[in-house]
C-alpha angles and dihedrals in degrees: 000000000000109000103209116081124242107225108242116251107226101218121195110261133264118275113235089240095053089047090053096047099048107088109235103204129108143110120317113242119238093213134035147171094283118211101320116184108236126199107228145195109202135179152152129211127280110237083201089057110030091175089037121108077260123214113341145198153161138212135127125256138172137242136171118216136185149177134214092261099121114211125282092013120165129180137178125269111279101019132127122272116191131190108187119157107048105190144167152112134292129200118203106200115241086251086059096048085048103054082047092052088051098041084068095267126134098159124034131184127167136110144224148217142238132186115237125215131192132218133258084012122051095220103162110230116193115218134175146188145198134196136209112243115270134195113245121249111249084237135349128049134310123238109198131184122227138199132180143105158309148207113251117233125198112196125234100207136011134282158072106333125196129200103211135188134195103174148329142218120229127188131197144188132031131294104336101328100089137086136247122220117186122187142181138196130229096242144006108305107213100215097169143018133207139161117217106197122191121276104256115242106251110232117244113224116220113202120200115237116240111268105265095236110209130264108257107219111204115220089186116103103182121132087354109135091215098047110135119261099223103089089050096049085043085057096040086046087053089048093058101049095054093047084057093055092049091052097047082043085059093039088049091055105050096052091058087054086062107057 
């Protein structure tokens, strides 16, 4: 983990139209963040100075945060990771509440952003939350439960892959009554884990052509309509001459008779 501490980026907030409109489903993680202590600037608004830094503060709380990445999971090179719903729990210090309560406020709703960073790679991932409104305590703190969502990521090479988190902003009230609070924590937070292996090389199948067998040339001419004549007039022409011998051999004969 990298010991030196990215400085939060405090990003505006979301907006209520585009939290109604991003879908919040997914698969429940099976890690997550765990209870972390934060080191926070907090603050409402001054009614005397309305255009003034307002009422500040300062104090450390906890919260816990985590992503839809379920636990042990390992995808390909290049495919989609997604981390909606980002999801966790947020604790306002009771100097924080208190400065709420006094500030007129007995209910308070809103959300926040991060800004996400994995690991080896320092890809920046934007993430944001929202929470339902909530009465405030008469004294002590405040724990609220957020919901909201996340940049995917798809990563380029294998390996070991880390969601981090530095710090978050979180806005309450309604309108501009309410109060912000921003923290940040003394080190990289790891929120999420997940392995990328190498897509694996397809193998190619070579398949062996049939054997050629070879054309069979038939010398036999026999009852073929286009055998050659010559074999047949050679036989007729045998015939004949020896026709022709038989007959001198008669002719011979009977001429010796008649002498």
């Amino acid at each position: 983990m990298n010991t030196n501490a990215r400085p939060a980026t405090r990003c505006a907030l979301v907006t209520a139209a585009l939290l109604g409109v991003v879908a919040l489903t997914g698969t429940s993680a099976a890690a997550d963040s765990g209870e972390v202590e934060y080191s926070c600037d907090f603050g409402v608004p001054d009614p005397a100075e309305p255009d003034g830094p307002g009422i500040r503060g300062e104090g450390t709380t906890t919260a816990s945060f985590d992503t839809a990445i379920p636990d042990g999971l390992v995808v390909d090179v290049g495919d989609r990771v997604d981390l909606d719903p980002f999801t966790g729990t947020i604790t306002l210090p009771e100097a924080f509440v208190t400065m709420l309560r006094e500030a007129g406020l007995t209910t308070i709703g809103g959300g926040g952003d991060t800004e996400l960073l994995v690991d080896p790679t320092d890809d920046p991932l934007f993430a944001f939350f929202e929470f339902a409104p909530t009465e405030l305590p008469d004294q002590g703190a405040l724990t609220v439960a957020v919901e909201g969502g996340a940049d995917r990521f798809r990563p380029r090479e294998a390996g070991a892959f880390s969601i981090l988190l530095t710090g978050f902003f979180i806005s309450t009230g309604v309108d501009e009554l309410g109060g912000d609070m921003l923290c940040q924590a003394d080190d990289d937070v790891v929120v999420d884990t997940f392995e990328a292996r190498a897509t694996p090389t397809p193998t190619v199948t070579v398949t062996a052509a049939p054997p050629v067998r070879p054309v069979v040339v038939q010398t036999d001419f026999a009852g073929r309509d286009d055998a050659s004549p010559a074999p047949a007039l050679a036989a007729g022409a045998l015939l004949t001459l020896a026709a022709g011998a038989v007959g001198v051999g008669r002719a011979r004969r009977g001429s010796t008779r008649r002498h």
